[in-house]
N, C-alpha and C positions, 0 to 999 in steps of 0.2 A: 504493500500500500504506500509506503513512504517513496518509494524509487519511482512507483508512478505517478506521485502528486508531484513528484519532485521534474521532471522531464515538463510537466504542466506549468512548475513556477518558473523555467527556464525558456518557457515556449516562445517569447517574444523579447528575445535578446535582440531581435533586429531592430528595436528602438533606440537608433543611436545620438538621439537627442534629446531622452527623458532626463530631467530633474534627478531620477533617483538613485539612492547610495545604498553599494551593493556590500556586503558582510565580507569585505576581500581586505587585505593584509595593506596593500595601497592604499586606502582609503582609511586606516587608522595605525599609519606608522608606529606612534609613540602608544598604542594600546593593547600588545599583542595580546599581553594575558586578558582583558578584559574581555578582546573579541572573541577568543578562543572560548570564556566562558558563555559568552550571547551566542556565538555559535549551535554552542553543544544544546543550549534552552530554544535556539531557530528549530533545531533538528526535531527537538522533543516535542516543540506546539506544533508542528508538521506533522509528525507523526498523530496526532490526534486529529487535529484538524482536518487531514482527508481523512479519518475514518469515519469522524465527522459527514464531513462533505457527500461522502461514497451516501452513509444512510439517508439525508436529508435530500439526497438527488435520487437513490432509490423510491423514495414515498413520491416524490413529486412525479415519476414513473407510473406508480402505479395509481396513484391519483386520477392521470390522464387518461388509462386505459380503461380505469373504472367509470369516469363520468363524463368522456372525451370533450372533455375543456379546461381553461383553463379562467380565472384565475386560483390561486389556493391562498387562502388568507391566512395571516399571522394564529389565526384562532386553529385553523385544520392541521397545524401542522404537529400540536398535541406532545408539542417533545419530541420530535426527529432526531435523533441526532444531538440530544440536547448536554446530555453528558461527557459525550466528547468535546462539544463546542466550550461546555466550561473547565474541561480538563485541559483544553490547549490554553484560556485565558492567560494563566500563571504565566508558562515558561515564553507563549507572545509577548508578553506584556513585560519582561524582563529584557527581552531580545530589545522591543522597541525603544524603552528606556536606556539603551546604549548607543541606538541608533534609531531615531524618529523618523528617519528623512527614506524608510526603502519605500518604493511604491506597492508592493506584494503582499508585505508584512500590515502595514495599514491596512489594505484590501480585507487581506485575512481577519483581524479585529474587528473591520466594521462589521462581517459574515457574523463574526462569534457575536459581537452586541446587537446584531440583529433580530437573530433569533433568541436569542437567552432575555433580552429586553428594548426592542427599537424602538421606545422613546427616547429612553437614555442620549444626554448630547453628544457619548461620546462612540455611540453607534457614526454621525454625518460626521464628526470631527474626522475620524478613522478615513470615511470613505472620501470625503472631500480632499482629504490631503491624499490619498490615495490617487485619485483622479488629478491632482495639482501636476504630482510627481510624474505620471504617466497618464497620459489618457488612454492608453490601449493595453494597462497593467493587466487587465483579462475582458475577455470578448465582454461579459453582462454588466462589466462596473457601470454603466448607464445607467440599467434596470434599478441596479440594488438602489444606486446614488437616487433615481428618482421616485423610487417607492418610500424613501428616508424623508426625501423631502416630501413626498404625501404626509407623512407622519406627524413631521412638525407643522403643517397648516401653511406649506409653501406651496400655493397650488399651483402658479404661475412657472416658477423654477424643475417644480417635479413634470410640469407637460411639458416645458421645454427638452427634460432628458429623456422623455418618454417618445419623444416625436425621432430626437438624436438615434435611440435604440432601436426605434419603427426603423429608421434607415438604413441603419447594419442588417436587420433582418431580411428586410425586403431584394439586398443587394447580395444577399445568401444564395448560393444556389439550391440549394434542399429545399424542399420546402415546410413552411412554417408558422401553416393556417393555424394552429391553436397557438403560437407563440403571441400575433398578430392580434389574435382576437384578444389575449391578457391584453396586449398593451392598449387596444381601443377600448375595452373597459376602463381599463386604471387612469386612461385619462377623459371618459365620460365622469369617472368620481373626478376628477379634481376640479373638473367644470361643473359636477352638481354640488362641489364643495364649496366654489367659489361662491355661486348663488347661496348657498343658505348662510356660508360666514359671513356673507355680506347685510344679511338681515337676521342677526340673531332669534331666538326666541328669547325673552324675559323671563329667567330661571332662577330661582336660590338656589345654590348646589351645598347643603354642608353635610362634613364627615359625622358619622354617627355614633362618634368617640369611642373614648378607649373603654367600655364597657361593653362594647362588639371589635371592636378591631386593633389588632395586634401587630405585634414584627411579622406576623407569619401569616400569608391570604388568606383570605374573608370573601366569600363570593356568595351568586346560587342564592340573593335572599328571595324568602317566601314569608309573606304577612299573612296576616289573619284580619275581614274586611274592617275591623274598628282599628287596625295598627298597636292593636297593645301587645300584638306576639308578634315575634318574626322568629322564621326555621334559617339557617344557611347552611353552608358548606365550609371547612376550613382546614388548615393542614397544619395544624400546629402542634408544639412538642409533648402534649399529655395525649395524643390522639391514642386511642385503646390499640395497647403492646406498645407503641411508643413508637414503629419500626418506619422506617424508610423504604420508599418506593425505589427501586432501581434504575428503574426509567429515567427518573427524572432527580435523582436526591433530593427528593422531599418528600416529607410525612405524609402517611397515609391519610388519603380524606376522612372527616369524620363531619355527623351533623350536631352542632349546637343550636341555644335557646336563650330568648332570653325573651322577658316581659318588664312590661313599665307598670311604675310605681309612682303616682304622684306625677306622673306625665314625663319620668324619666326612666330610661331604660337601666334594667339592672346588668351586674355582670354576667356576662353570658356563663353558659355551662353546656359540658357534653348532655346531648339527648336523655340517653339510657342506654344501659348493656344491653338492650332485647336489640337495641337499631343498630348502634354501632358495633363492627367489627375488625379484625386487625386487617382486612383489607380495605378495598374502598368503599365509602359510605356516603351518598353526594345525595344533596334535597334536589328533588325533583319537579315536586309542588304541594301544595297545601291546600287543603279547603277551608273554604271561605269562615268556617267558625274555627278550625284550627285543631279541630279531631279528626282527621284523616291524614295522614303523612306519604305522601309519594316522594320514595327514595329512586337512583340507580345504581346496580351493582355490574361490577366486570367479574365476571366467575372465571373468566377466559374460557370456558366451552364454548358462548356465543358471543356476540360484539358489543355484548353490556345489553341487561334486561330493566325491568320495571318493577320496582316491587310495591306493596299498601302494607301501612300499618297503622291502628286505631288507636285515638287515645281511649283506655280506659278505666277511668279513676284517674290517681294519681301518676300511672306508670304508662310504657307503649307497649302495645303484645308485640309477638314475632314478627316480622314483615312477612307479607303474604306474596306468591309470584303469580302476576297477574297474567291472564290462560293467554292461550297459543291465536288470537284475535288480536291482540299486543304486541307481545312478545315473540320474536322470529328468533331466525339464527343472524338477524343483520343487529344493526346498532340502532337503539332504542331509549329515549335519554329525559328529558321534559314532557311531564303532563298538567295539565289543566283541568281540573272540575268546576262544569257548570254550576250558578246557580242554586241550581235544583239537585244538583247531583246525580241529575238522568244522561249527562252526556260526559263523554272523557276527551279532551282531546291533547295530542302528544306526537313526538316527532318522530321517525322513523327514515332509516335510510335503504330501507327491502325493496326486492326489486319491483319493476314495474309501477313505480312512483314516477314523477316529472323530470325532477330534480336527484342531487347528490344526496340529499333531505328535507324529506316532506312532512306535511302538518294534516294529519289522520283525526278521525272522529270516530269514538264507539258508542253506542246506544246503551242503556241498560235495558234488559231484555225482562218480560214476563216472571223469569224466574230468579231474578235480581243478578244476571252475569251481563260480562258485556260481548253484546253481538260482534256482528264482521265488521272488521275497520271500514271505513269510505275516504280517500282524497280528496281534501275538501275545493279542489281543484287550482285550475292554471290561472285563476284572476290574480289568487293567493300566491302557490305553489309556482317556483321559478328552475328553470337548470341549474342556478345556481347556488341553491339550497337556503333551506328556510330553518332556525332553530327558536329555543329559547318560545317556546308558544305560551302566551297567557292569556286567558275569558275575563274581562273584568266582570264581576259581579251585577251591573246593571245588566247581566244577561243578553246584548246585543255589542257589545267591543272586545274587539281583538285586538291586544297587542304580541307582535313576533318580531323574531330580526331576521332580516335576511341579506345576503350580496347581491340579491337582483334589484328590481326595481330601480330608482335613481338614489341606490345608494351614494357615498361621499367615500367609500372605502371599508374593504370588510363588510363583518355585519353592522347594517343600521336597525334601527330598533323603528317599527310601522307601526300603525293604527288600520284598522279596517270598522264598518261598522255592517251591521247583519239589517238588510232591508228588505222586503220582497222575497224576500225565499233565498236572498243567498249574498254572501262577503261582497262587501264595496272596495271601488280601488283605493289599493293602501297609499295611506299618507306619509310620508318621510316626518319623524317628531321635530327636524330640525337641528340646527347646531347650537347651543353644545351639546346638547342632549346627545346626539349622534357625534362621530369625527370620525376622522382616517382610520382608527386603527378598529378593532372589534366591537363593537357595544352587543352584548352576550346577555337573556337574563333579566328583564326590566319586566318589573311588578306595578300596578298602581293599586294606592287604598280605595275603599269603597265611595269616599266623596271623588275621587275623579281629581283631585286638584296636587298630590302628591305622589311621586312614585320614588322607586328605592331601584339601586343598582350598585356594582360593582364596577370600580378603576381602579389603575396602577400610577394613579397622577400625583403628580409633586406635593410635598407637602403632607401627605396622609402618617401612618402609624408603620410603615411599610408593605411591600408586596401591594399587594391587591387590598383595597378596602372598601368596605359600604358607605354607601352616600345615599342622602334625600335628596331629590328636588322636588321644588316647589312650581308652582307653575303659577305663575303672575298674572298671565294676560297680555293683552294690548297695548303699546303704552299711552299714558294719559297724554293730551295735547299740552304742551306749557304754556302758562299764565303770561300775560305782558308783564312787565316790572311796574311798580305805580306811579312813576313817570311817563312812562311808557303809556300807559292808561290812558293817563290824564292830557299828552299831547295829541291821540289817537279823539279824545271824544271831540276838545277844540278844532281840530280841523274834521270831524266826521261825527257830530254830535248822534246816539243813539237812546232809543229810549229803555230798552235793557239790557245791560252789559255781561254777557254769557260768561260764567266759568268753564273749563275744560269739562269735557263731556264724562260722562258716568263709565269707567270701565267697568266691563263685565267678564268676573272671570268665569270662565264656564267649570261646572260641576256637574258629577252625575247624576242622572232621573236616576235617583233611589233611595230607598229606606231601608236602615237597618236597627233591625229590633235585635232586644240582649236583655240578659236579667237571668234572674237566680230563681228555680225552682225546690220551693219547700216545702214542709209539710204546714199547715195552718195553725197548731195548736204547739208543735212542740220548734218550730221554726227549723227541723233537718231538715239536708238538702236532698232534694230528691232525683234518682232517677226518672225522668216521664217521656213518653212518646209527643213529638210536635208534629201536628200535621198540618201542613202548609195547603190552603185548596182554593180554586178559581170559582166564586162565588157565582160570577155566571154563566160559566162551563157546567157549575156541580162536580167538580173535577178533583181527585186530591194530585198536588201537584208532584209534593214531596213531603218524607216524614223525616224527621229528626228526630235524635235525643239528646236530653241532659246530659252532662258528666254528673256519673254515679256519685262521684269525691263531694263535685262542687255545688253542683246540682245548676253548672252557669250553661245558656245555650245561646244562640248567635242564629241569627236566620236574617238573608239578605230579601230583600224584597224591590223588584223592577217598576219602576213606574208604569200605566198604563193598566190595572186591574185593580179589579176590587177582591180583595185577600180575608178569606178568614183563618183566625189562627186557631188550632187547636192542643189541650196541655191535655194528656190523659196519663192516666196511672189506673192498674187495677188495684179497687179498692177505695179508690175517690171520685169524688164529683170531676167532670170535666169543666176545664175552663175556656174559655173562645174567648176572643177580639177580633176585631175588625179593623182594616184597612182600605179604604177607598182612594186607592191613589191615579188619579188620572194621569195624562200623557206627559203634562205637563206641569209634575210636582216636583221638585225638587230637591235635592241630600237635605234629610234628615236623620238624626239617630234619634232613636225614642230609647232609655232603660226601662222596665219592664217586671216587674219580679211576681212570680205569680207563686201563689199560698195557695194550693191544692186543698180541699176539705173532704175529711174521710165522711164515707158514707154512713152518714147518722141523722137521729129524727133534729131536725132546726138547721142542720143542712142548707146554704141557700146559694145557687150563684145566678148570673144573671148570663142568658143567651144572647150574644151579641151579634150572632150570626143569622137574626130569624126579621125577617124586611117586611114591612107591609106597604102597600099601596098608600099614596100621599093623604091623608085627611080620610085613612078607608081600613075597616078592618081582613082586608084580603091580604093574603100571603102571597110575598113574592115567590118568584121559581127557583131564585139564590138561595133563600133559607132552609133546601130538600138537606143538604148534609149536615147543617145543625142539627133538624129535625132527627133524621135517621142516626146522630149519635144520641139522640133523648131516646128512641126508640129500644134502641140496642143497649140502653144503660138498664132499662124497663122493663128491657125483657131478661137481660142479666141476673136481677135484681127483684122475681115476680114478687116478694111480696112487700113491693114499693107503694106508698100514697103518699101521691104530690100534689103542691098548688102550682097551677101555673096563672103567676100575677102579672100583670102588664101597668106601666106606670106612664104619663104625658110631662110634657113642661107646662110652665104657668100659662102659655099663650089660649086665649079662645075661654068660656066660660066656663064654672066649676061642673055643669049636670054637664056642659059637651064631653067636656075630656072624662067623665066620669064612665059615660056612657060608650066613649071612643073604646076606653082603656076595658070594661069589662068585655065589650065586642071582641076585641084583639084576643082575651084569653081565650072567649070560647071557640074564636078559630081556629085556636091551635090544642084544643082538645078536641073539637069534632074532628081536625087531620087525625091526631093519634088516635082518635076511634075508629076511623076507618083502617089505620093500619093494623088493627087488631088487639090494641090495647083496651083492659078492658074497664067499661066508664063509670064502674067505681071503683077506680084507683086515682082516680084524675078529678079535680074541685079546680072550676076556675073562678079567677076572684081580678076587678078592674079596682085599681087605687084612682086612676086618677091623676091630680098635682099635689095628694096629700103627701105623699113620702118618696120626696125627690134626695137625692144622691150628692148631688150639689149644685149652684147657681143656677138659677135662672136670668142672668144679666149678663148672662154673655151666649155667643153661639157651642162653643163647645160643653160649656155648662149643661145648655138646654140639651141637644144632644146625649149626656148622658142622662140628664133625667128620662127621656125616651128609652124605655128598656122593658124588656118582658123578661121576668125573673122565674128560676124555680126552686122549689123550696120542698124538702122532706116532711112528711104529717106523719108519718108511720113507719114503722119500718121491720 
């Protein structure tokens, strides 16, 4: 290996006008013993360095056969090579330090700080002087030189060397269609780079301090939609066994945690022994309350799987391997849970996809597994590969990254949104949000106005670190000065003097509810089933549960329906709420905490879920799954006698609403007679405005005095 790199560093001795100073005896008379030593340390980073070179030109081989094209981003190349490249650092870096001025030996550096970290200044330093010294030090110094300066946000100087290297290609005899297409890519990004660093987005970017991020990467976060958990991925020195990956000397992945307290985040910690293991253990995704875990593992039988683990209680169970619908023998990495947690979607790079890596959709099936994946297709899905998928919880936005579309370099991080039956063309987030090199991995919380990712930018705790952004808006127009003002209205007198207009920063259509289910009399926390249903479907959409520990639950809810909630436990009363949220309501969180009452005589809760017609005691057709859980409790429970009471607000006179409110009940006990319940078990009784709940002086007040209650007589 070394005899052959070495014929390669020698290849262009016919440059006999380069700048550059060669490791020869002439050229450092009065230093023999010192050359002799830089020498022997030339020999030694050669020696790595192609074996280096050989693997990181291997991958990029078989890169091309596998998805014949090109380009392959900083992110694919996953450690090529990467152990060599820092085992030649040392003995380069010693060489150079005796002698800065070779053009080869810089060349070689910038290769090593390329791949090991190309932001780094002294990745362009290396190759710029490299190129200083020789410009034909080796055929692609162009390429590297202008994919460096993509890096750093030179977008102008990286197409210029890009256009340089189109020319050697072109002037190639072989031919060098997928060479040609990299380089028209890479300078489509520095032209959609231009464009978007020319018009930044308005962002707060900050780190998410040292209670998440350390000397050692921090990547991979996953939130929970209130932001009070976040799952990642990290590689740090307690990681379970302790040991180091070969590949790449560094720690085995593991997943940490951490929650806020007081609106600040605590020290993170490892998972649990059930997730982590002494290989690698990397977050995949989270659902949206933060009891479901998707991890990926490399077993090396196949190309990395998908696995689920649940929270429950206080600890994780086993991670579970999710069926052969997922999981192939290809690579398989990020998932995403809708919502509802009826859809899964996640990446996949098997065959007969688009792309290098596509973004799949599984259904939950009849029998709670998930069916046959589906390509969510080519509006999406690029040749170039898509990863990093995320559903935000208003149940209609996608965020992913990909290299296609008008990326800037690498993967950009997209938006799409779900309209009509299917994904809208993705939007670029913009810079900075996006830049040259990968953006991998980008979460947002359930208001839509913040999101969480991973960089290796200046300034952080090292490696790779978490960060927020924030997302501004617009910017606001600026005010005249009040000089300014005042000489504007004398020559242009007005009669009202407009401030800078209202920005609006956008947020998500959604609500998310949360709270602590207990017991009513002794205040434990309870395990209970929630069931989530489309009011005017009659639909259950989805069920959740408590944590058994905490008894906390979390349920996201999309604008555009009217939602009823359901809290059951066997052995108590159910509890229901309701949500009417139209298309056009906007991020709210409601807390929530519902006190389950055991089934006993004085018993009482109120059905939130049961509609009547405006000013009429007729039953809407929404109220059928309220009704059929009083049914089912009833018939559970035959030897139950209930009232069912119906209560008004103050509005309209005391005999109307008297007379409203007794109508209502017998409604809703003539339904339950028809459905078979038998009509002495059932007393209905109309209050009225006698015994309201609270206020009548406001809308939401009134509202709840509006309610049909039921209440235990017997038991």
């Amino acid at each position: 290996m070394k005899k052959i790199y070495l014929l390669t560093f020698c290849s262009f001795a016919f440059t006999l006008f380069s700048q550059t100073v060669e490791f020869e005896k002439d050229n450092f008379p009065s230093k023999k013993e010192e050359l002799k030593i830089a020498r022997k340390q030339l020999d030694v980073g050669i020696e790595f360095y192609g074996q280096a070179r050989e693997e990181f030109n291997d991958f990029k081989k078989q890169f091309i056969s596998t998805t014949k094209h090109l380009p392959i981003s900083h992110h694919d190349y996953r450690g090529s090579g990467i152990t060599n490249f820092r085992n030649a650092l040392a003995p380069l870096n010693t060489a150079n330090n005796f002698n800065p001025n070779n053009a080869r030996l810089n060349y070689m550096l910038g290769m090593v700080w390329f791949v090991t970290e190309p932001s780094n200044p002294l990745t362009l330093k290396h190759f710029e002087q490299a190129y200083a010294l020789d410009k034909k030090v080796e055929a692609d110094i162009c390429y590297w030189l202008a994919w460096t300066y993509q890096f750093n946000v030179r977008w102008d100087e990286a197409i210029a060397k890009y256009n340089e290297y189109l020319v050697f290609l072109n002037l190639k005899a072989k031919n060098n269609v997928t060479e040609i297409e990299d380089i028209n890519k890479k300078i489509s990004e520095c032209q959609n780079g231009k464009l978007f660093s020319a018009n930044p987005e308005r962002v707060f970017v900050d780190n998410l301090g040292s209670a998440i991020n350390t000397p050692y990467p921090e990547y991979g976060a996953a939130i929970t939609a209130d932001e009070e958990t976040i799952m990642f991925t990290a590689r740090r020195d307690n990681t379970m066994g302790g040991k180091k990956d070969e590949g790449d000397n560094k720690y085995f992945e593991d997943v940490y945690i951490s929650t806020k307290l007081n609106g600040k985040w605590q020290p993170s910690k490892p998972l649990s022994k059930n997730v982590n293991t002494e290989s690698h253990d990397a977050v995949a995704g989270l659902s949206l309350d933060g009891s479901k875990l998707f991890i990926y593992r490399d077993l090396a039988k196949d190309g990395g799987d998908l696995y689920e683990t649940t929270l429950f209680g206080t600890d994780w169970e086993p991670p579970i391997h999710l069926n052969k619908n997922i999981n192939t023998k290809y690579h398989e990495n990020t998932a995403s849970l809708s919502y509802d947690g009826r859809q899964l979607y996640f990446v996949t790079n098997k065959d007969a996809g688009i792309g290098e890596g596509d973004i799949y959709v599984c259904e939950l099936d009849a029998k709670g597994e998930w069916g046959p994946a589906k390509n969510i297709g080519a509006d999406i899905n690029t040749k170039y590969g898509e990863d990093g998928v995320y559903v935000h919880p208003d149940g209609k936005t996608m965020y992913f990254s990909s290299k296609g579309h008008n990326s800037m370099g690498g993967y950009d991080i997209f938006k799409s949104e779900f309209n009509n039956g299917k994904w809208g063309k993705p939007v670029n987030l913009g810079y900075p949000i996006n830049g040259p090199d990968d953006d991998v991995f980008f979460v947002v919380a359930g208001s839509g106005s913040r999101g969480y990712f991973a960089s290796a930018k200046q300034g952080g705790f090292g490696d790779q670190d978490l960060y927020r952004i924030t997302f501004l808006g617009p910017e606001k127009q600026p005010l005249l000065n009040t000089q300014d003002q005042l000489l504007a209205m004398i020559a242009n007198p007005v009669s009202n003097l407009k401030t800078e207009n209202i920005v609006e920063v956008k947020v998500a259509k959604l609500t998310i509810l949360k709270g602590v289910v207990t017991d009513a009399k002794t205040t434990k926390p309870l395990e209970a089933s929630i069931d989530l249903i489309d009011n005017d479907k009659n639909i259950i959409l989805a069920t959740f549960k408590s944590n058994s520990s905490t008894g906390k639950y979390l349920v996201t809810l999309p604008s555009g329906k009217n939602y009823g909630i359901a809290v059951k436990r066997d052995g108590y009363l159910f509890h229901s709420e309701n949500f009417n949220l139209p298309d056009n309501a906007d991020f709210q969180e409601f807390n929530k905490d519902v006190a389950l009452k055991k089934i006993e005589i004085g018993s009482t809760i109120v059905l939130r879920n049961i509609f009547f017609d405006f000013d009429k005691a007729t039953i809407r057709p929404e109220s059928a799954n309220e009704l059929e859980r009083l049914i089912k409790l009833l018939n559970d429970n035959p030897t139950l006698k209930i009232e069912l009471g119906s209560h008004t607000d103050s509005k309209g006179s005391d005999d109307y609403n008297l007379k409203l409110s007794d109508n209502r009940s017998k409604s809703v006990v003539d339904y339950l007679i028809t459905k078979g319940i038998n009509a002495g078990r059932l007393v209905a009784k109309g209050y009225g405005e006698t015994k309201p709940i609270d206020t009548n002086d406001s809308d939401d007040g009134r509202q709840n005095n509006r309610r049909t209650e039921f209440k235990i007589l017997e038991k």
